[in-house]
VOKE-577940 format. One record per residue (C-alpha): x, y, z. Coordinates in steps of 0.001 Angstrom, whole numbers, padded with zeros to 6 digits, always signed. Each point is the difference from the previous one (the first is absolute). Last residue first. Layout:
% residues N
XYZ
...
//
This chain:
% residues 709
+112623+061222+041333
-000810-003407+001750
+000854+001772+002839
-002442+002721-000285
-002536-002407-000719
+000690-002190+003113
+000135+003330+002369
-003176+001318-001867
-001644-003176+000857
+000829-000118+003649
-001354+003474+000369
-002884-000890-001373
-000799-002845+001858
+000763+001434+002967
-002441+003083-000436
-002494-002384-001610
+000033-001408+003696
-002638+002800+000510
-000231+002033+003498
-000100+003176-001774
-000561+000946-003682
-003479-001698-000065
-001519-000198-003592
+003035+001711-002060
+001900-002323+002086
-001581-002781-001934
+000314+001904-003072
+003803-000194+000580
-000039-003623+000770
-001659-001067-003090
+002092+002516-002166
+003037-001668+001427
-001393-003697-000563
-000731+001334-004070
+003930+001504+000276
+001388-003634+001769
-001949-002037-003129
+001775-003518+001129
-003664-002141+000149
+000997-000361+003267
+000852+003914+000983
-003923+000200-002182
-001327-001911+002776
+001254+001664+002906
-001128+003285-001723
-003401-001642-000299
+000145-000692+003611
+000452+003307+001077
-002182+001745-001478
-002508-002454+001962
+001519+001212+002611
-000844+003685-000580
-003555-000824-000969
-000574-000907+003229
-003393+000422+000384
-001097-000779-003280
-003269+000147-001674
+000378+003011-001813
+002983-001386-001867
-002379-002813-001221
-002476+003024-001506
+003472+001924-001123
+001621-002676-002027
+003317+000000-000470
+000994-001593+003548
-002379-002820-000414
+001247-000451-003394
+003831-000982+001410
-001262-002370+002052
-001908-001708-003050
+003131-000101-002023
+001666-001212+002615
-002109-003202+000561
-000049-000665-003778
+003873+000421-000014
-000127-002647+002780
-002884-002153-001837
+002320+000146-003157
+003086-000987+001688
-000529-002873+001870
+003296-000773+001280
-001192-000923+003542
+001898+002320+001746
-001551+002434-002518
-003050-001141+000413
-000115+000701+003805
+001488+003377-000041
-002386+001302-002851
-002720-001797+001996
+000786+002040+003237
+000305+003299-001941
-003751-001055-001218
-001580-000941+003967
+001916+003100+001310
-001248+002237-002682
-004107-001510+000595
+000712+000234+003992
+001416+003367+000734
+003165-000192+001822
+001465+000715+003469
+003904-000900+000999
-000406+001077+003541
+002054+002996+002045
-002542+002175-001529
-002741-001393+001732
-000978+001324+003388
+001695+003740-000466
-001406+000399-003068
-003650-000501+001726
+001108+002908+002180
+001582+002405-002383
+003234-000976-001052
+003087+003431-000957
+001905-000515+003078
+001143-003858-001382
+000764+001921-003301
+003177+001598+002044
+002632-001578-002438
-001487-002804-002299
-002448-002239+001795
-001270-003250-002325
+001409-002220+002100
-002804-002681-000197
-000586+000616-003798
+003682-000594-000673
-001395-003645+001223
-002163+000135-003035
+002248-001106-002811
+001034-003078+002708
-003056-001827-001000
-002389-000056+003190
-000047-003164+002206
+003685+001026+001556
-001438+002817+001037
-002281-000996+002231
+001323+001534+003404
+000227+003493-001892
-003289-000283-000898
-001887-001174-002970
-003029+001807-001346
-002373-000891-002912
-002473+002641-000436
-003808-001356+000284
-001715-001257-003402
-003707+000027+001117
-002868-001826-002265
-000083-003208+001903
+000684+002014+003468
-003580+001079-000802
-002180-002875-000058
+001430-000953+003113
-000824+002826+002250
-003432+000118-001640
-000494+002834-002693
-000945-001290-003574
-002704+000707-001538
+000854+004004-000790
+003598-001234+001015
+000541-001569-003927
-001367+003120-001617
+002857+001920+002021
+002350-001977-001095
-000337-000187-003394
-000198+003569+000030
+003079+000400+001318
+001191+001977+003051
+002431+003151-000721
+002451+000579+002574
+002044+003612-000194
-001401+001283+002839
-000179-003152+001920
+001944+000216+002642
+003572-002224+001063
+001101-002951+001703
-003592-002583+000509
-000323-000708-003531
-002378-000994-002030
+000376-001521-003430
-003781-001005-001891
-000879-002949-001493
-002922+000558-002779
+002907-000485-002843
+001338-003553+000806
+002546-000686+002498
-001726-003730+000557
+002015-001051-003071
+003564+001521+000449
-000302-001248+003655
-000293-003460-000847
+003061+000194-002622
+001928+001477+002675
-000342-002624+002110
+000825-002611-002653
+002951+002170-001064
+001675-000321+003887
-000926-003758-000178
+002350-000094-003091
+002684+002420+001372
+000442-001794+002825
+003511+001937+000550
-000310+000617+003956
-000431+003645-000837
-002361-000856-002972
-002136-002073+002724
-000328+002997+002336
-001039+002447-002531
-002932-002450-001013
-001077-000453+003822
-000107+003964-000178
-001508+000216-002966
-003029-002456+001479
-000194+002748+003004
-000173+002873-001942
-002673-001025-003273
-003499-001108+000515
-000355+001395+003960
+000219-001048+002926
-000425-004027-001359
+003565-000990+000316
+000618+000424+003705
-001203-003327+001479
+002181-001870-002614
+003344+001717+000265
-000072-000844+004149
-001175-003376-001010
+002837-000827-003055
+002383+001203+003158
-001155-002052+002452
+002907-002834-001405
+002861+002510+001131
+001987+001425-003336
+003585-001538-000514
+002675+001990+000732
+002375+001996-001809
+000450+002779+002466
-001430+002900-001867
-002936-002880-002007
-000966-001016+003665
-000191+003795+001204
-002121+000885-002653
-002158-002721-000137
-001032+000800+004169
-000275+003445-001192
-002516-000695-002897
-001837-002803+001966
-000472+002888+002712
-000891+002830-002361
-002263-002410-001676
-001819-000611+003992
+000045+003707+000274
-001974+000054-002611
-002427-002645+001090
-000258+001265+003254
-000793+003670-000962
-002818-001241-002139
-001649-001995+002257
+000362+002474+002145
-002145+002320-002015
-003144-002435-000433
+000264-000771+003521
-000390+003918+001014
-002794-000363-002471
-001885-002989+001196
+000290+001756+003525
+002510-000937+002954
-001602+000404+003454
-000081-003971+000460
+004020-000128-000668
+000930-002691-002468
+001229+002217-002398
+002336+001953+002906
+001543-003254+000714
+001144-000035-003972
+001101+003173-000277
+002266-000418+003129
+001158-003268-001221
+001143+001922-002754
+001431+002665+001024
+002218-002434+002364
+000850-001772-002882
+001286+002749-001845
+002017+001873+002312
+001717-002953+000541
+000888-000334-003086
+000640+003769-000411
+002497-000648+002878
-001423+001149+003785
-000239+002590+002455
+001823+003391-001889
-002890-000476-002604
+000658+001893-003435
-000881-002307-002354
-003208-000719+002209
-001035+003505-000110
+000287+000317-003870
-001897-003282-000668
-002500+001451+001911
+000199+003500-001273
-000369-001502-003869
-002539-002022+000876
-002351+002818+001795
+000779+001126-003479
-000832-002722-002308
-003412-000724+002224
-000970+003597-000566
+001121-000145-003398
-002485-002828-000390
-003025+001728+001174
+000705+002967-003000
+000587-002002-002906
-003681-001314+000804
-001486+003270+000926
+001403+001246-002781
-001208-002837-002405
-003485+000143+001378
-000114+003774-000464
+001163-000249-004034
-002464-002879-000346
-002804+002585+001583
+000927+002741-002392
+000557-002276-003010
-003981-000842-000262
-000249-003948-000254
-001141-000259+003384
-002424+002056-000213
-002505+000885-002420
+000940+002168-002963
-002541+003597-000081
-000588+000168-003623
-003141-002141-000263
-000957+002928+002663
+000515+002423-002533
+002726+002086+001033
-000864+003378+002308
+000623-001603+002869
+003771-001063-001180
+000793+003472-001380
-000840+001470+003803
+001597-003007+001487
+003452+000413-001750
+001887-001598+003409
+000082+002964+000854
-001488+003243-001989
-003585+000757+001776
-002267+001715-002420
-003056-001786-000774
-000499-000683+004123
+000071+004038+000075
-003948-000790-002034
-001374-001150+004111
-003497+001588-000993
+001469+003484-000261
-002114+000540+003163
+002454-002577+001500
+003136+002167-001427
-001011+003193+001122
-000844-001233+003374
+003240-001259-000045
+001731+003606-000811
-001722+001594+002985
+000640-001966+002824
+003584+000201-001902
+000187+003810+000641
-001594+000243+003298
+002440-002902+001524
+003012+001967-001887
-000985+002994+002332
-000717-002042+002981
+003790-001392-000006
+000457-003396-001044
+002780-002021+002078
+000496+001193+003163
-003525-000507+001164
-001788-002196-002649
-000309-003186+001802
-001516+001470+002964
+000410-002749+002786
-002258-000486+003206
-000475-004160-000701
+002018-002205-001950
-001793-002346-002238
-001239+002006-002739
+001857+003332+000694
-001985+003197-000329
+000278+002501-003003
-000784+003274+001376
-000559+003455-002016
-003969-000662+000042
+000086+000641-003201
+002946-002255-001664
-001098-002829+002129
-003738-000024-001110
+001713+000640-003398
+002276-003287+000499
-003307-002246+000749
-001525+001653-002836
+002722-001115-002427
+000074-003315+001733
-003882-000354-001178
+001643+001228-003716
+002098-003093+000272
-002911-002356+000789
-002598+001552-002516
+003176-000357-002699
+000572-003856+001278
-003733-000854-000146
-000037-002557-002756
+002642-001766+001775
-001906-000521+003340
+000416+001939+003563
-003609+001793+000271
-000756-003593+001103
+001881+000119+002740
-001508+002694+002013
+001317+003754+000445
+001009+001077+003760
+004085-001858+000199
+000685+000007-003324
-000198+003780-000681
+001764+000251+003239
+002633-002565-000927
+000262+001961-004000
+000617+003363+001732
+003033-001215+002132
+001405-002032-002976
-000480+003971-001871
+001627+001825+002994
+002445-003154+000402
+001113+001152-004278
+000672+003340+001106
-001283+003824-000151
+003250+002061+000264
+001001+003213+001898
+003819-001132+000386
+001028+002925-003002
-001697+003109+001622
-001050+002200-002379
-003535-000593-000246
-001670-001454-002919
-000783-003384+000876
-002412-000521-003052
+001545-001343-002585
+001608-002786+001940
-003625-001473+000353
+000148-000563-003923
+002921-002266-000697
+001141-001363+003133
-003347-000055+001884
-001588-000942-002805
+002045-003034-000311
-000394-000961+003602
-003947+000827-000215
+000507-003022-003147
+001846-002305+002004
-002233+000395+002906
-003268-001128-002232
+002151-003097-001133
+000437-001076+003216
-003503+000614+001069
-001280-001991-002701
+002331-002729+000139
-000756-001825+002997
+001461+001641+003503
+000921-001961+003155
+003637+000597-001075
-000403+003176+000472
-001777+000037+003400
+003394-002187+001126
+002171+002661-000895
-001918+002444+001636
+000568-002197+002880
+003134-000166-000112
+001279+003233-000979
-002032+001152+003323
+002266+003161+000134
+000961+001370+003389
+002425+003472+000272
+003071+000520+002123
+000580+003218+001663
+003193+000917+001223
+001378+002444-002824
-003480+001629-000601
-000448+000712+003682
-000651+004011-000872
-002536-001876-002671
+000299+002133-003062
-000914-003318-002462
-000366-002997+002407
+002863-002137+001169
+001050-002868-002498
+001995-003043+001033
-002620-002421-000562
-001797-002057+002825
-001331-003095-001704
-003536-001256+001135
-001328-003434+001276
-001704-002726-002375
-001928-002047+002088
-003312+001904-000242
+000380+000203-003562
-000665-003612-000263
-003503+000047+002061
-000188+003389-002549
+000152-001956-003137
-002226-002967+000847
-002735+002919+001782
+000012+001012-003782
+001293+003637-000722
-002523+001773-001297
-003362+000256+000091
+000200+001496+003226
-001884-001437+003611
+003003-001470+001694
+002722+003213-001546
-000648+002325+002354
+000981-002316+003146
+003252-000955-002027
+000799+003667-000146
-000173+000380+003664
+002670-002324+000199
+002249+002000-001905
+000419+003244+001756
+000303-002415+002927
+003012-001908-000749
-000202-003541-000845
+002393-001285+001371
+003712-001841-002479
+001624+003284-000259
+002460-000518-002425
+002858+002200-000749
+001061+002079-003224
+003157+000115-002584
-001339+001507-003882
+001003-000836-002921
-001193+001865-002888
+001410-001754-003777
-000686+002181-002920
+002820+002796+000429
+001914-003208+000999
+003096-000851+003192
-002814+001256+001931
-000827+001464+003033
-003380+001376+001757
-000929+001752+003019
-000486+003521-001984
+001833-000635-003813
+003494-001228+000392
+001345-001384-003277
+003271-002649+000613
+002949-000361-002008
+002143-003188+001223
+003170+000356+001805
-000680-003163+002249
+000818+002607+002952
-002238+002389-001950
-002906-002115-000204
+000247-000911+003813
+000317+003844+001036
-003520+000322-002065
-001471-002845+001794
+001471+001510+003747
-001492+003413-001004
-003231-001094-000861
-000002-002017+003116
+001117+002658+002418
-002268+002834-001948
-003116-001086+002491
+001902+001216+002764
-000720-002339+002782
-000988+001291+003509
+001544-000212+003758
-002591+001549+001885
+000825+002672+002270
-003504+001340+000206
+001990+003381-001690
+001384-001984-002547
+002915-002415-000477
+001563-000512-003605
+000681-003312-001629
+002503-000993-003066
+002487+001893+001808
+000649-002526+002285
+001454+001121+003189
-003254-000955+001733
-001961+000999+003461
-003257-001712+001505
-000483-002460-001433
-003796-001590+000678
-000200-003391+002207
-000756-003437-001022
+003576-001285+001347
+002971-000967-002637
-000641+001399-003051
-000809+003626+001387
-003140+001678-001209
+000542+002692-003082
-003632+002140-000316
-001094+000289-003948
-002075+002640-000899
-003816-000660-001568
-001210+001310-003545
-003328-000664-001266
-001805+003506+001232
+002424+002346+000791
+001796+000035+003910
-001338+003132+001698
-001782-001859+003062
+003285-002106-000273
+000511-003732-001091
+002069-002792+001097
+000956-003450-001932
+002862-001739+001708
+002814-000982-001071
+002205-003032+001002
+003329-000967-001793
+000274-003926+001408
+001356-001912+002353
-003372-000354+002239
-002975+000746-001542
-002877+002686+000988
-003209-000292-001276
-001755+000314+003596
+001548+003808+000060
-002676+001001-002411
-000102+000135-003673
+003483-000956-000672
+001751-000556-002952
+002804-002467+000326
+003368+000724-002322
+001968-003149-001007
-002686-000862-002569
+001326+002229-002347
-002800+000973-002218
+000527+000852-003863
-002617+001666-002617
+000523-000162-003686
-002114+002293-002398
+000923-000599-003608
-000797+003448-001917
-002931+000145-002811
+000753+000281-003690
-003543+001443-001028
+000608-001313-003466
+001367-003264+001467
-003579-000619+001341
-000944+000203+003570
-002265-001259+002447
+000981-003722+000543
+000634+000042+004167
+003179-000552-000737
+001421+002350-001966
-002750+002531+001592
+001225+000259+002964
+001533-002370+002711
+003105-002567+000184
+000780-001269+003545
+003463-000564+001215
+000656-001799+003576
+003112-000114+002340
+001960-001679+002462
+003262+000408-001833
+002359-003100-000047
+000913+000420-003571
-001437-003311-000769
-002915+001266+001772
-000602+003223-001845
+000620-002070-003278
-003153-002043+000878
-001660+002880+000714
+001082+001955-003545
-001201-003126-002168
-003166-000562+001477
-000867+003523-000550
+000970-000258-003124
-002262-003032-000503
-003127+002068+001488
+000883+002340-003115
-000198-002712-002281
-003431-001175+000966
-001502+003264+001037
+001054+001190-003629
-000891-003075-001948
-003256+000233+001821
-000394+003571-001789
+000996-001362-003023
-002553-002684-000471
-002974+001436+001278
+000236+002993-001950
+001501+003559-000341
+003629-000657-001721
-000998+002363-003057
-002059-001973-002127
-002555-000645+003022
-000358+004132+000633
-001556-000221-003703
-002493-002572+000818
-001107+001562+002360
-000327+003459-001362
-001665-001523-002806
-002542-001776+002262
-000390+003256+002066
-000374+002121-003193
-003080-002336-000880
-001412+000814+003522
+000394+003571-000337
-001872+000493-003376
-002624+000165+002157
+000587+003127+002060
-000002-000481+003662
//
């Protein structure tokens, strides 16, 4: 290897650590992506569906960078279906398949027999088109049936899905794909662990783990296959998964850079015509676990990144020219066949000899994430982590991004239990709670499933105080003694919802002083490195701050964070007596057919009054000082409402900008300007012409107006 080699290594290094590629991040990853996983399971169960999410690829494994802007990969299991391997698996009660293969079944795929529920016995004739009987008269499973049913389900919820092989997604970024678990250890993967007991690579700690991870059976037949439609194909996710996470940063690093060739120089090279001929980012993970796998540990050290990546290199040409790129784990598979034809194999074969005789010099010229320009900086010039933006911009997102899964599962919970047939929203409540509660204690649950329902309970326990209030201050009774509790174990989900909720409540009952002293706490923990999230709508507009994201670079326990998070304030229907009456218009905002025209999350929460937290916390002090005649700190109040909505960075951090239009119109109706409070409303439906309550407001004030005239 040249010598110059091992100082580019150190740059190299150093670089890859600006741009989200060290310790740090990377672990931020596994650790926020394991709590999304958390999130979804626990949801599954409050739903009542038996089922399991796991997140794989390289979001969170760690190898990415934004530059390379890599997809989410989400994989579900329904536990409801048993995989068999032999007719001992069988289960009474439930969907029972088992695994079958033919002399002329491809390597790593299997078909899927139906056995009766009720007796251990094959089927032997179905009306369900979903299966289709063959010439052994076997009842089998079309692979399609599940991609089908998850595409039918994003229809019936009217939500835009992307269909791409045996994947759907509501995202062009977001794969999600439905599979089942085979808990044995099939044979085309126990031979691998015999290989693997005298290799450098993995460690005998790694594979006595692997051996309990199982296999997912995918719902993708093999490329040409006259079976193609019934054929269901095995993927270790699992385990690869778990050989990931055994890595230290060397290899890491090393695959983000043969991922960012691949993208930018690889894709040179497939010339043919055919547009699914591709040379992927698994062909270069597959590469790096071989290269692994016969080279010794040593080789594997930070001034020997380049010799490390250009060792893959040769590990890919040995692939390239032999036209076969085996599977690491699984055992009989061609990696290549139906994706790169033997002409485009020739061609880039060629091109990356090119580039290792060229003594590695493409590294100068990769675009993302700038790492050309960065490697050819001084190296006083390369910033350390974490005080480069790039990695405080991914610990914000990934921040932001954990909590809108807990705002959304939210959202459909407190959806579902608004509209239970069994039981009042009261009810409802409790028995969600309890629920949550016996589930904590459950011996199965992890620190992250615990971490999430702690959450859940201590919303729904400030939707509960906040219902319970409402229907005292309605009827004119006195609120129960539990109620100070029910407020008090709900206050800390966040710096900002729950506390202007308790504040809402007391200007309803006219406590307009302990109203302001809430409000005055809020004001001063809603400093500039909190951040809004919200659980109702995407982010394309969102911007995160860059107070925030500094603050999450050091900061990203469970608890650390929901000091820095302003969540949405929402009140339903059955608390609207604790919201100011302004924003019960909010609650029937429907105008004609708008109903027809929600998407799914619309669907959840536009019958609630739902407000950002900073305008809700200011239009609440304008209301509050003016009841108590304190007229400069309720002109103050509006003042600063009304700069929010003139200033494009704060506008960019709303997610209901609409509503917060809204408010300021409200306010300038009290301040007696009716053509400032028209103009309010009007931009407001400039913002969301459908399903606004500006379209009551509006009409209400050109009736008054024209009367007036």
């Amino acid at each position: 290897m040249p010598a110059f080699f091992r100082h580019l290594s150190e740059v190299l290094y150093q670089v890859l650590e600006c741009v989200g590629v060290n310790p740090w991040v990377v672990e931020r990853r596994r650790y926020t992506f394991r709590h999304r996983e958390a999130v979804l399971d626990v949801h599954a169960h409050q739903d009542g569906h038996n089922m399991t999410t796991f997140y794989f690829g390289s979001q969170t494994e760690g190898t990415t960078t934004p530059g390379l802007q890599s997809d989410t990969d989400a994989l579900i299991t329904k536990h409801s279906v048993n995989i068999m391997y032999s007719w001992a698996d069988w289960q009474y009660g439930k969907l029972n398949l088992l695994m079958v293969r033919d002399e002329d079944t491809p390597p790593q795929h299997y078909l899927l027999q139906l056995f009766w529920a009720d007796v251990p016995e094959p089927a032997t004739h179905t009306n369900n088109p979903d299966y289709v009987i063959d010439s052994q008269c076997r009842v089998l499973f079309r692979n399609m049936a599940v991609v089908r049913q998850m595409a039918e389900a994003f229809e019936e919820m009217r939500q835009p899905h992307i269909r791409s092989g045996p994947s759907n997604s509501p995202f062009d970024d977001y794969d999600t794909v439905q599979a089942f678990h085979c808990k044995t250890l099939l044979p085309e993967i126990r031979s691998w662990f015999t290989k693997m007991q005298q290799c450098f690579w993995p460690s005998q700690e790694t594979l006595q783990a692997a051996r309990k991870c199982g296999c997912f059976l995918v719902p993708d037949g093999c490329h040409g296959s006259p079976n193609e439609q019934i054929e269901w194909r095995i993927t270790p996710n699992l385990i690869e998964r778990l050989l990931m996470f055994s890595l230290n940063m060397v290899p890491i690093k090393c695959l983000v850079v043969l991922k960012i060739m691949k993208k930018e120089e690889f894709v040179k090279y497939i010339i043919c015509e055919n547009k699914n001929c591709k040379f992927t980012s698994f062909h270069c993970k597959t590469a790096l676990f071989f290269t692994l796998n016969r080279t010794h540990p040593t080789v594997w050290t930070k001034c020997r990144l380049i010799e490390c990546i250009v060792r893959c290199l040769q590990t890919i040409l040995e692939f390239l020219h032999q036209g076969e790129c085996p599977h690491f784990i699984v055992e009989g598979v061609d990696l290549f066949y139906g994706k790169l034809c033997r002409e485009c194999q020739l061609s880039l074969e060629q091109a990356i000899r090119g580039m290792i005789q060229d003594d590695m010099h493409v590294l100068f010229h990769l675009q993302s994430d700038n790492l050309g320009q960065r490697l050819m900086a001084l190296p006083h010039e390369v910033r350390p982590y974490p005080g480069d933006d790039v990695n405080a911009g991914i610990c914000g997102k990934l921040s932001r991004d954990m909590f809108r899964d807990y705002l959304s599962t939210l959202r459909m919970v407190c959806h579902r239990l608004c509209n239970s047939e069994e039981a009042d929203v009261y009810t409802s409540l409790n028995n969600e709670i309890n629920m949550m509660e016996s589930l904590e204690m459950n011996a199965n649950t992890t620190q992250f499933d615990k971490s999430y329902i702690k959450f859940i309970v201590k919303s729904l326990m400030s939707v509960k105080a906040s219902v319970t209030s409402s229907s005292c201050i309605q009827t004119g009774q006195p609120l129960p003694q539990d109620i100070w509790q029910m407020y008090g174990e709900s206050l800390n989900t966040d710096v900002a919802s729950s506390k202007l909720k308790l504040a809402s409540m007391h200007y309803c009952r006219g406590e307009l002083r302990r109203a302001a002293s809430v409000l005055n706490e809020v004001e001063f923990d809603l400093d500039d490195s909190v951040e809004p999230v919200c659980g109702c709508r995407g982010l394309a507009n969102i911007k995160l701050s860059k107070a925030f994201c500094e603050y999450t670079v050091q900061n990203y326990s469970h608890e650390q964070l929901t000091k820095k998070q302003a969540f949405c304030v929402r009140f339903l229907r059955e608390e609207m007596f604790c919201a100011p009456p302004f924003l019960w218009c909010e609650m029937y905002r429907a105008v004609g057919d708008d109903v027809n025209h929600r998407n799914y999350p619309e669907r959840d929460w536009m019958d609630w009054a739902v407000v950002d937290a900073r305008p809700f916390l200011l239009y609440l002090q304008y209301l509050t000082y003016r009841g108590l005649g304190l007229r400069h700190i309720q002109l103050d109040a509006f003042h600063r409402l009304d700069d929010i909505l003139t200033s494009q960075d704060k506008v960019d951090q709303l997610y209901h900008h609409e509503t917060a239009l809204n408010l300021v119109g409200h306010c300038w109706e009290l301040e007696g300007n009716l053509h400032m409070a028209l103009k309010a409303y009007t931009a407001s439906l400039g913002c969301q012409p459908r399903n606004n309550a500006a379209n009551w407001h509006k009409q209400r004030l050109e009736l008054l107006m024209n009367n007036y005239n």
